[in-house]
KOLKOLKE-912533 format. One record per residue (C-alpha): residue number from 1; x, y, z. Coordinates in nm, 3 decimals. Example, Ala and Ser with C-alpha at 12.3 -4.5 7.8 and 13.67 -1.06 7.14 Angstrom:
BEGIN
REC; 1; 1.230; -0.450; 0.780 $
REC; 2; 1.367; -0.106; 0.714 $
***
This chain:
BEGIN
REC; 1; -3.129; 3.518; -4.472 $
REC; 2; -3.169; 3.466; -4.852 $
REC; 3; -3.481; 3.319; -4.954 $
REC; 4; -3.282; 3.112; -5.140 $
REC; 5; -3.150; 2.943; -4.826 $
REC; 6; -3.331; 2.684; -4.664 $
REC; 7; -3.222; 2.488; -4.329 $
REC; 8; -3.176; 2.140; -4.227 $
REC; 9; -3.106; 1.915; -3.931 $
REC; 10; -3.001; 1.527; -3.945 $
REC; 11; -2.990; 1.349; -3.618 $
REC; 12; -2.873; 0.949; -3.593 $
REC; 13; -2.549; 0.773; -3.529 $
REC; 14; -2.190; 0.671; -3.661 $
REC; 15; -2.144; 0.295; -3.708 $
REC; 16; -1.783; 0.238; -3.674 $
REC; 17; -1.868; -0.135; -3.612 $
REC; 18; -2.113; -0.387; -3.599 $
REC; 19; -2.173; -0.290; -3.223 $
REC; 20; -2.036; 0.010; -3.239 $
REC; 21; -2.259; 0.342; -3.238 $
REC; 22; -2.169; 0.693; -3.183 $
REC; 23; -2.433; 1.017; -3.201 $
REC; 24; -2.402; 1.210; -3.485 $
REC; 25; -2.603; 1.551; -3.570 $
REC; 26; -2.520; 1.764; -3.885 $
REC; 27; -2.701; 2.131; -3.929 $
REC; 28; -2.635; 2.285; -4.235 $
REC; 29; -2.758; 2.549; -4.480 $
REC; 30; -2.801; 2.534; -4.862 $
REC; 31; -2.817; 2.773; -5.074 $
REC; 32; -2.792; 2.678; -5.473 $
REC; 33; -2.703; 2.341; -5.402 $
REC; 34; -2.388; 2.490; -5.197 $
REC; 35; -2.346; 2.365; -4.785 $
REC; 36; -2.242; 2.554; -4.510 $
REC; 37; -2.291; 2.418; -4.168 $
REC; 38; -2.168; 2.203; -3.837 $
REC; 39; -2.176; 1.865; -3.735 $
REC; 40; -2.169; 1.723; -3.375 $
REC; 41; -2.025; 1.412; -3.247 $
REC; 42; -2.079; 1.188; -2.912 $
REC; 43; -2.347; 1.432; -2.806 $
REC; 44; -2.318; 1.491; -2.482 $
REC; 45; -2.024; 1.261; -2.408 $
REC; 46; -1.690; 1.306; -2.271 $
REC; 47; -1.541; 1.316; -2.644 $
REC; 48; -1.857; 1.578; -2.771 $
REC; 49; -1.666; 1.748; -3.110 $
REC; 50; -1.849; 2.022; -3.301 $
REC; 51; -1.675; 2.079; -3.638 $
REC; 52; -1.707; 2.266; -3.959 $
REC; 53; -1.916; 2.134; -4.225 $
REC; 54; -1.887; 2.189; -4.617 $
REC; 55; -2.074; 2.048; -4.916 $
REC; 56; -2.273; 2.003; -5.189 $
REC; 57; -2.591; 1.835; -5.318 $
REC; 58; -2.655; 1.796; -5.709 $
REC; 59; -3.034; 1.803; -5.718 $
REC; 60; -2.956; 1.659; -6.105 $
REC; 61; -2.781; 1.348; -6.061 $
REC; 62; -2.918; 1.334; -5.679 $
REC; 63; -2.590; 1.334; -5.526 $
REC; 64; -2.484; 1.420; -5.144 $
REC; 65; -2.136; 1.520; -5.038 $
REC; 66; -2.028; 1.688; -4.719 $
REC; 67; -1.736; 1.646; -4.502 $
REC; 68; -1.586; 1.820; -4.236 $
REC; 69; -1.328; 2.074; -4.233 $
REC; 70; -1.212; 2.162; -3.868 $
REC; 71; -1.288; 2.212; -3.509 $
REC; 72; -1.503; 2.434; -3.320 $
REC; 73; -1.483; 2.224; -3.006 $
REC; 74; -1.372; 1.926; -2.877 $
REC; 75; -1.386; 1.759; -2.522 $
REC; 76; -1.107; 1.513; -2.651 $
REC; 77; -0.750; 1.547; -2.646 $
REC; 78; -0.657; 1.832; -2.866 $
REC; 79; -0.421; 1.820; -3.175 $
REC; 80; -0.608; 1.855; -3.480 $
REC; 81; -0.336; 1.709; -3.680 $
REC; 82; -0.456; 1.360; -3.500 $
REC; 83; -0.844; 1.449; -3.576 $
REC; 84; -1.019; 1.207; -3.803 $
REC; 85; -1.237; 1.391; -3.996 $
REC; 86; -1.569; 1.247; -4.179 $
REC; 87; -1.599; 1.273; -4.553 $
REC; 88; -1.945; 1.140; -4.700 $
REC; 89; -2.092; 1.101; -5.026 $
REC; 90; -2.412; 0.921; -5.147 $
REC; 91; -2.712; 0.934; -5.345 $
REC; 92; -2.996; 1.142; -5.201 $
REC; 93; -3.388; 1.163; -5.424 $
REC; 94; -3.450; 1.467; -5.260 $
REC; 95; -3.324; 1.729; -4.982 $
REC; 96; -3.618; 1.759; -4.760 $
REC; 97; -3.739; 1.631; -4.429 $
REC; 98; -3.885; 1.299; -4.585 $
REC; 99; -3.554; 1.146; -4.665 $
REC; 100; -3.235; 0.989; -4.462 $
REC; 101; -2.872; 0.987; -4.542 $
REC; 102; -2.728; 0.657; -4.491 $
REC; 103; -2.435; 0.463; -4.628 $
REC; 104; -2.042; 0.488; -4.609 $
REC; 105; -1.834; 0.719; -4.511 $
REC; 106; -1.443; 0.773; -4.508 $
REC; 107; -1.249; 0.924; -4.240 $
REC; 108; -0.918; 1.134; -4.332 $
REC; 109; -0.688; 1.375; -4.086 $
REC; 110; -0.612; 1.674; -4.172 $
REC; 111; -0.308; 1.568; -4.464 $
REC; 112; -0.534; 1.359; -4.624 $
REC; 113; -0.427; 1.008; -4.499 $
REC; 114; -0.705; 0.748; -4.386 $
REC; 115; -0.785; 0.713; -4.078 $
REC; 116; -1.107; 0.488; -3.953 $
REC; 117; -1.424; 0.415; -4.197 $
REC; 118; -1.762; 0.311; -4.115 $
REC; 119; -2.151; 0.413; -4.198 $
REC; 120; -2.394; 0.683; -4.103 $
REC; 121; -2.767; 0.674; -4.002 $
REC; 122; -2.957; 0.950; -4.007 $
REC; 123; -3.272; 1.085; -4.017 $
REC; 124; -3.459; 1.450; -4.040 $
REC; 125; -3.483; 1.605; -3.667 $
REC; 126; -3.791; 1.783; -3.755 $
REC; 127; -3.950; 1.439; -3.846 $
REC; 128; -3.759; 1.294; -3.496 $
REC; 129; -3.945; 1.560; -3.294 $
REC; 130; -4.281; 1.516; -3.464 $
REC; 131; -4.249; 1.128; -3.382 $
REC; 132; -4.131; 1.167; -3.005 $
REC; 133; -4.456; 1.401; -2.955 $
REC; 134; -4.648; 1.134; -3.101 $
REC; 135; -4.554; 0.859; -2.854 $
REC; 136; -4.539; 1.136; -2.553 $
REC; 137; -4.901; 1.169; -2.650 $
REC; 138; -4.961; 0.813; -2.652 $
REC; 139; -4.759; 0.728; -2.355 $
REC; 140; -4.978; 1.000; -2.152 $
REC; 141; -5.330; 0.903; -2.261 $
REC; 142; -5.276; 0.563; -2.193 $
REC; 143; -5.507; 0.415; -1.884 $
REC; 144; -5.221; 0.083; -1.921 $
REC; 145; -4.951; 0.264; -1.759 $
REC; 146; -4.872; 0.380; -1.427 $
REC; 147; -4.827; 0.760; -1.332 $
REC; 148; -4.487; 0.632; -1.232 $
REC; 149; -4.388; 0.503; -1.554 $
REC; 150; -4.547; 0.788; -1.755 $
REC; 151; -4.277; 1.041; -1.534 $
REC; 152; -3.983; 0.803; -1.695 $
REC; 153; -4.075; 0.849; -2.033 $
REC; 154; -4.012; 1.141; -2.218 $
REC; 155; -3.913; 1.163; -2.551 $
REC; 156; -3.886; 1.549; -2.621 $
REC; 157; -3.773; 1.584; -2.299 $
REC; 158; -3.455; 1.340; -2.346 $
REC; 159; -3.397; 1.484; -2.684 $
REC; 160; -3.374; 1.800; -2.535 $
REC; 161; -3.120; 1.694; -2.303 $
REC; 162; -2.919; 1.491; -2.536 $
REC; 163; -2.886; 1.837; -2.739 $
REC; 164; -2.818; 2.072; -2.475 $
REC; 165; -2.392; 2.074; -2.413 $
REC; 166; -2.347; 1.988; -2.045 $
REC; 167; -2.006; 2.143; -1.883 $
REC; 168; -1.944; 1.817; -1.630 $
REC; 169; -1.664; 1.770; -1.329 $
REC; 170; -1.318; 1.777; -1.428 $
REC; 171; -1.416; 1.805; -1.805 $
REC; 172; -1.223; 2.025; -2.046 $
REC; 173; -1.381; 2.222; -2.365 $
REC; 174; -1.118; 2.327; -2.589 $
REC; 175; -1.221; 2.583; -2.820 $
REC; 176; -1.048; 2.710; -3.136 $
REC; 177; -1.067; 3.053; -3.083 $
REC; 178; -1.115; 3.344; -3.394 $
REC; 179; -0.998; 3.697; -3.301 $
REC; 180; -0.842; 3.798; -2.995 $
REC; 181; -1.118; 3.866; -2.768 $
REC; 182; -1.341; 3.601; -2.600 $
REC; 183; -1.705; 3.711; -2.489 $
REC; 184; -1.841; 3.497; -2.224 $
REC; 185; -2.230; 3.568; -2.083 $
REC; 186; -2.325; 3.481; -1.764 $
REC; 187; -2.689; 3.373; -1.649 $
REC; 188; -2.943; 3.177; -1.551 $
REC; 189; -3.148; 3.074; -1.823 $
REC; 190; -3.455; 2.920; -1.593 $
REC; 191; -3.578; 3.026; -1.245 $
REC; 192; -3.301; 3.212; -1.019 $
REC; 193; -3.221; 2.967; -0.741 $
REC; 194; -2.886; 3.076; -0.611 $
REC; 195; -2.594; 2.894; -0.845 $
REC; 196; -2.318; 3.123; -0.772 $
REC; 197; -1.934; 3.002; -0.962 $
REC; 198; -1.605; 3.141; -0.936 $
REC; 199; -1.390; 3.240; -1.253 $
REC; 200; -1.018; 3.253; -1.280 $
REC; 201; -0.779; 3.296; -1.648 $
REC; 202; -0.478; 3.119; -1.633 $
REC; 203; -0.506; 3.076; -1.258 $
REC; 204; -0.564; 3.451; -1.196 $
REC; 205; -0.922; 3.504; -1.032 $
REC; 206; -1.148; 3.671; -1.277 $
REC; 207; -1.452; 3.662; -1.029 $
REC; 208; -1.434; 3.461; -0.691 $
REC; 209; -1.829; 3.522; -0.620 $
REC; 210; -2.029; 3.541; -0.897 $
REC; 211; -2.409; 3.428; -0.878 $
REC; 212; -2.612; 3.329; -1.184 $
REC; 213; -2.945; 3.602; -1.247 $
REC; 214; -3.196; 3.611; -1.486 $
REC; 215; -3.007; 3.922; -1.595 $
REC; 216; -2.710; 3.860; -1.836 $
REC; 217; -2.407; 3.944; -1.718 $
REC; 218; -2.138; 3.967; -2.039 $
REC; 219; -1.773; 3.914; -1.954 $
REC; 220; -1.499; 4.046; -2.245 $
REC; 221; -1.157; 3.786; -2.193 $
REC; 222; -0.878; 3.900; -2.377 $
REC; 223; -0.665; 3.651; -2.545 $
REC; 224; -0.314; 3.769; -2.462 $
REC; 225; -0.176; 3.416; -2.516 $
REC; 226; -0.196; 3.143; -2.770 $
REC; 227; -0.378; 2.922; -2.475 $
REC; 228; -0.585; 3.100; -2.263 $
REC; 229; -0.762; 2.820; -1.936 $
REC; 230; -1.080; 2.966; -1.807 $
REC; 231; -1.179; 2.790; -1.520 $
REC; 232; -1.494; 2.717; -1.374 $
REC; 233; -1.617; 2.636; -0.989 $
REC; 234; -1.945; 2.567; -0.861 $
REC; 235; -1.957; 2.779; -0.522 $
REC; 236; -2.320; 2.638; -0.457 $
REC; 237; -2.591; 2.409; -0.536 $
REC; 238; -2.925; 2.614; -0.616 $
REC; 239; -3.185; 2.521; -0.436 $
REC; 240; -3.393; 2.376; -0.729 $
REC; 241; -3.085; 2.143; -0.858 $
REC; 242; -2.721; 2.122; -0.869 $
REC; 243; -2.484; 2.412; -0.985 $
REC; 244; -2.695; 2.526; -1.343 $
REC; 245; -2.525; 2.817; -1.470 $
REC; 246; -2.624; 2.900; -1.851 $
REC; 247; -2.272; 3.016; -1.992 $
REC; 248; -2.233; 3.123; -2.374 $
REC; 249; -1.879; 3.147; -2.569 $
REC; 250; -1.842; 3.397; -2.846 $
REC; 251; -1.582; 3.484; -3.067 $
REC; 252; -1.530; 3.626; -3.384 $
REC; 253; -1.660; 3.371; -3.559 $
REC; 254; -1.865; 3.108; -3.325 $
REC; 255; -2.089; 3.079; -3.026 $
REC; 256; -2.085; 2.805; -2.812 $
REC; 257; -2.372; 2.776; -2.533 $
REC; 258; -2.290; 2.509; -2.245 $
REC; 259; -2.448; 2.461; -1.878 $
REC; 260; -2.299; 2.382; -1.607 $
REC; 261; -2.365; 2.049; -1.463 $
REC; 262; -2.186; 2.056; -1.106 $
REC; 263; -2.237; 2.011; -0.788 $
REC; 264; -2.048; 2.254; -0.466 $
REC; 265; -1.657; 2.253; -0.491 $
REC; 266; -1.663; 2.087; -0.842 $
REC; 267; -1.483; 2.236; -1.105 $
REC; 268; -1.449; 2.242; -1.509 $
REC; 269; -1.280; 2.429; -1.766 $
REC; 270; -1.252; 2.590; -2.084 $
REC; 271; -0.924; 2.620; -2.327 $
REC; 272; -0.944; 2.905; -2.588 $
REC; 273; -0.663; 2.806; -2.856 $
REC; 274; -0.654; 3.110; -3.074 $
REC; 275; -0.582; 3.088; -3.449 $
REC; 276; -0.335; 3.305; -3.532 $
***
């Protein structure tokens, strides 16, 4: 990376309406007031969207503008003609981890028609994580609170889990794949306990007994077709958990790393749309 570069996270929500909040994370990189990055949407919920991010920031006139561009992923209903995507632009002092990006934002499909407004919230993840240790630390030392209690509350812990992409029953990830070769990794990212899945493409089975190891297993899937289903089966339920199988997505262009969250005879799936 150029040392010209320099990284930042944003994590908070989309206000749609008054009671109306969904999650919202943006990750980007700037280089000579340029943006490249992602966004994320309903983290962790059945309509998660990771999408392309572009945009600028004017250190002169303080200025902010990013919007996004396309679709990595989506849990929703695909057609990305009927995607709304954000388009933001505000006044920002500085870019650094001691400011937030709030205000108004406009949402427009693809052709450039309006689609549904609202505001965004958001605040410097580094500066999230240093204030979740902070109250874990509090939380721990204090003689006013049960053991009990103390187990329930976990800050970094639940942010962890809120940004870790969970592969639930019956859900569907729908990937827009670059190239025409999908690279999918196999493993268990924690302590081996037995999660063992079955793999099929298109309803052909890939692997019918297939148990998660420490050891990476790395699984080339041609895309022969313009849709290509990869389905997923939970065979087992470790003996730590449920059915935890760490499984990573690459393509030409992206990597997408999900884990299963099943339980035996539970299934989910992925569908690789390729861009032609």
């Amino acid at each position: 990376m150029s040392l010209a570069q320099s990284e930042y996270e944003f994590l908070g929500v989309i206000q749609l309406q008054e009671d109306s909040f969904i999650s919202y994370k943006i990750s980007f990189t700037e280089e000579k007031g340029t943006l490249t990055g992602h966004t994320i949407t309903d983290m962790g919920g059945p309509h998660e969207t990771k999408s392309y991010l572009s945009g600028y920031y004017d250190e002169k006139s303080n200025v902010l503008e990013f919007y996004e561009s396309g679709i990595v992923y989506t849990k929703s209903f695909v057609n990305q003609n009927d995607f709304c995507f954000l388009h933001y632009s505000g006044e920002l002092k500085r870019l650094n981890e001691k400011q937030h990006i709030s205000g108004a934002f406009k949402g427009l499909y693809s052709d450039g028609k309006e689609c549904i407004n609202g505001e965004i919230h958001l605040k410097n993840y580094g500066k999230i994580l240093k204030r979740a240790k902070k109250i874990d630390r509090k939380v721990e030392r204090s003689i006013l609170i049960s053991q009990e209690k103390k187990d329930q509350v976990h800050l970094l812990r639940d942010l962890d889990s809120i940004n870790t992409h969970r592969l639930n029953k019956n859900e569907t990830l729908s990937m827009f794949a670059e190239g025409k070769t999908i690279f999918l990794t196999v493993y268990d990212a924690g302590q081996e306990d037995g999660d063992k899945i079955a793999l099929s493409v298109n309803g052909t089975p890939l692997y019918q007994n297939l148990e998660a190891l420490s050891e990476k297993k790395v699984i080339e899937i041609p895309l022969k077709k313009s849709k290509t289903e990869l389905s997923v089966k939970a065979l087992t339920n470790g003996t730590i958990g449920g059915n935890t199988v760490m499984l990573e997505i690459r393509d030409a262009k992206n990597k997408i790393e999900t884990v299963t969250n099943l339980k035996k005879g539970e299934s989910a799936k992925f569908v690789f749309l390729r861009n032609e």
